[in-house]
C-alpha distance (Angstrom), angle and dihedral (degrees) to the residues before:
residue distance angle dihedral
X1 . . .
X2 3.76 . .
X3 4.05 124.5 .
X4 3.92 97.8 -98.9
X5 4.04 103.4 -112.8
X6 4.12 99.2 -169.0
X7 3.46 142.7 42.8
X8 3.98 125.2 -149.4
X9 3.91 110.2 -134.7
X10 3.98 85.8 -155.7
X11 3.86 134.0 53.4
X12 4.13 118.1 -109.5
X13 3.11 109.0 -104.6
X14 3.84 89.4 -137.8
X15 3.61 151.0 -10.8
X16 3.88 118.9 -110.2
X17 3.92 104.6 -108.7
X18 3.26 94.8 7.3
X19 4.27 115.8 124.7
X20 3.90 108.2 -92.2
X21 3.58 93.6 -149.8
X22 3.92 145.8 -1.1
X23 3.93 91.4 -90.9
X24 3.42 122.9 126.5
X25 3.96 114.6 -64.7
X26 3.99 121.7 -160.8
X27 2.93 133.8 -160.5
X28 3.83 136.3 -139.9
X29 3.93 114.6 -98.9
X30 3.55 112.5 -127.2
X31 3.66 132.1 142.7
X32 3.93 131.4 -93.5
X33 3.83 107.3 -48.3
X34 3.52 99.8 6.9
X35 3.37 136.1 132.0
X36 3.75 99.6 62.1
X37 4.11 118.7 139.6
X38 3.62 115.2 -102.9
X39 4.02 99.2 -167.4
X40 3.85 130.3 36.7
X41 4.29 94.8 -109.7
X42 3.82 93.7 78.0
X43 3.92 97.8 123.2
X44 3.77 126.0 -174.4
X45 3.91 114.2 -114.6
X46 4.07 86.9 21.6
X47 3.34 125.3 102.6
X48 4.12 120.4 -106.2
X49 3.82 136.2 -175.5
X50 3.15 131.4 -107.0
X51 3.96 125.6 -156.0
X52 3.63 127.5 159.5
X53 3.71 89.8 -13.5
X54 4.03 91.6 -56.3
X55 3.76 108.3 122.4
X56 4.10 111.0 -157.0
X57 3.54 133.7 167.6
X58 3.68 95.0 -125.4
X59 3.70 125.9 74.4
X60 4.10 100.7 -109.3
X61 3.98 105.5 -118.1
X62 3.42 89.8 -134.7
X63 3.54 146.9 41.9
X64 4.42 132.6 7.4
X65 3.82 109.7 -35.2
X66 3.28 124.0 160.4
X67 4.05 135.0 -147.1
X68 4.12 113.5 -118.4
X69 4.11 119.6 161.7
X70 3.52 122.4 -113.4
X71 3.92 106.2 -124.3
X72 3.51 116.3 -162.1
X73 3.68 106.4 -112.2
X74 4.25 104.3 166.6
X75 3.75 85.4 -95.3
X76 3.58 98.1 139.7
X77 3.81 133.0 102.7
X78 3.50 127.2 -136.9
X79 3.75 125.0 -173.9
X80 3.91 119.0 -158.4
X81 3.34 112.7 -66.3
X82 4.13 100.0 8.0
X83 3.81 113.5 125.3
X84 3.57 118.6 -122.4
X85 3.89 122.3 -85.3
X86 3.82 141.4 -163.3
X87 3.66 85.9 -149.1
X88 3.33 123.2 101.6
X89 3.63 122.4 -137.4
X90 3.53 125.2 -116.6
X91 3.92 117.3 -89.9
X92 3.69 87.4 12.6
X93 3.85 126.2 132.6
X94 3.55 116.9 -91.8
X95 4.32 126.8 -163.8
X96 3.60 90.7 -136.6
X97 3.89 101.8 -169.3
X98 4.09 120.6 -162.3
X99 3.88 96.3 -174.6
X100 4.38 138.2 11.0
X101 3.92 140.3 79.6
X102 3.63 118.0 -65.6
X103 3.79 148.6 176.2
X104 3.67 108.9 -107.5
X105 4.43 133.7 176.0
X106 4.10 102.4 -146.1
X107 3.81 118.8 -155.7
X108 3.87 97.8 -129.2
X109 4.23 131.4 6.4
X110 3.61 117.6 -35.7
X111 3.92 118.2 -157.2
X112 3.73 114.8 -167.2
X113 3.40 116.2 -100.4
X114 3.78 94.3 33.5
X115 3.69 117.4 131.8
X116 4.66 111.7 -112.4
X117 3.57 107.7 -125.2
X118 4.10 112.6 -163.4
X119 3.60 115.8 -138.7
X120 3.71 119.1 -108.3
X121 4.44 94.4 -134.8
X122 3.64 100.2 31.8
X123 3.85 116.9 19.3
X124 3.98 90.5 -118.0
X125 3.84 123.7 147.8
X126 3.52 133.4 -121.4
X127 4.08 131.1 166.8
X128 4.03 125.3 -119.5
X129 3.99 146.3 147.6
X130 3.79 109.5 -61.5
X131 4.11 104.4 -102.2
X132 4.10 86.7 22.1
X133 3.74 110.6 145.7
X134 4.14 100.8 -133.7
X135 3.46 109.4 -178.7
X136 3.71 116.5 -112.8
X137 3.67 93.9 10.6
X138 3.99 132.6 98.5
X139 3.86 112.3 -147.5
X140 3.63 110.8 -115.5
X141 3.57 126.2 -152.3
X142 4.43 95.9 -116.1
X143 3.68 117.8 97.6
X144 3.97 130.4 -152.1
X145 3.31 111.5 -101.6
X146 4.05 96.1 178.0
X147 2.87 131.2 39.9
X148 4.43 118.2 -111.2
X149 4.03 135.9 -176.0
X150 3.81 111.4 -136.0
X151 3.42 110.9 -71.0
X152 3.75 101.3 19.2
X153 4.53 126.9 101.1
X154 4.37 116.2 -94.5
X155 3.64 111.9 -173.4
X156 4.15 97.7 -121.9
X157 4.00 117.9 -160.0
X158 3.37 134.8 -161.9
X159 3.89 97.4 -160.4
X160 3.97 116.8 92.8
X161 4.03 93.7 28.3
């Protein structure tokens, strides 16, 4: 791991993927040993698909999948000298969450109130008009709650839609 070079004279206000407050969280239903990542683009504090208990961080061309946010739940593993990752290994666990208020990094602006779309090739979030067509993205069912610049962590909710 690098020498750290910098040091922030203010806390973060968050954690990407990490819960944004102590509302209620839920999970993804899947069956017994489910919920692992079947490619290497799962991504913690991205959005993933889930189909047939498969979660992948592509949009499956074909058949029901459904959105769920990847919240950051210490599930990665490091071997000595490896750097850490948001990336999730492949057949790893993955806290696939369906509904609650997270910390997530958007692509472009994010005005509150905005609805998250998840990008269809990488999981990745980015703001728009509820029942917007975005290009490459799928409309989730989180909201922004504040506000973000590209680049930067808005806590998103899916309570109040």
């Amino acid at each position: 791991m690098p020498f750290q070079k910098q040091v922030q004279k203010t806390l973060a206000v968050g954690v990407e993927g990490d819960f944004a407050s102590n509302h209620m969280h839920i999970f993804a239903i899947a069956g017994e040993c489910q919920l692992f990542a079947r490619d290497k683009k799962v991504k913690v504090g991205n959005f993933a698909w889930l189909q047939g208990g498969a979660v992948t961080g592509t949009k499956p061309a074909s058949g029901f999948s459904q959105a769920v946010f990847v919240h950051r739940q210490n599930n990665a593993v490091l071997l000595y000298g490896e750097e850490g990752t948001l990336m999730i290994p492949e057949n790893h666990p993955v806290a696939a969450h369906v509904a609650g208020e997270f910390w997530g990094r958007f692509t472009a602006l994010a005005g509150v109130g905005k609805r998250v779309f998840a990008s269809n090739t990488d999981g990745s979030l980015k703001a728009g008009d509820k029942g917007a067509t975005v290009a490459g993205y799928t409309e989730t069912n989180f909201i922004v709650r504040t506000e973000a610049k590209a680049g930067e962590l808005a806590k998103i909710s899916s309570w109040g839609v």
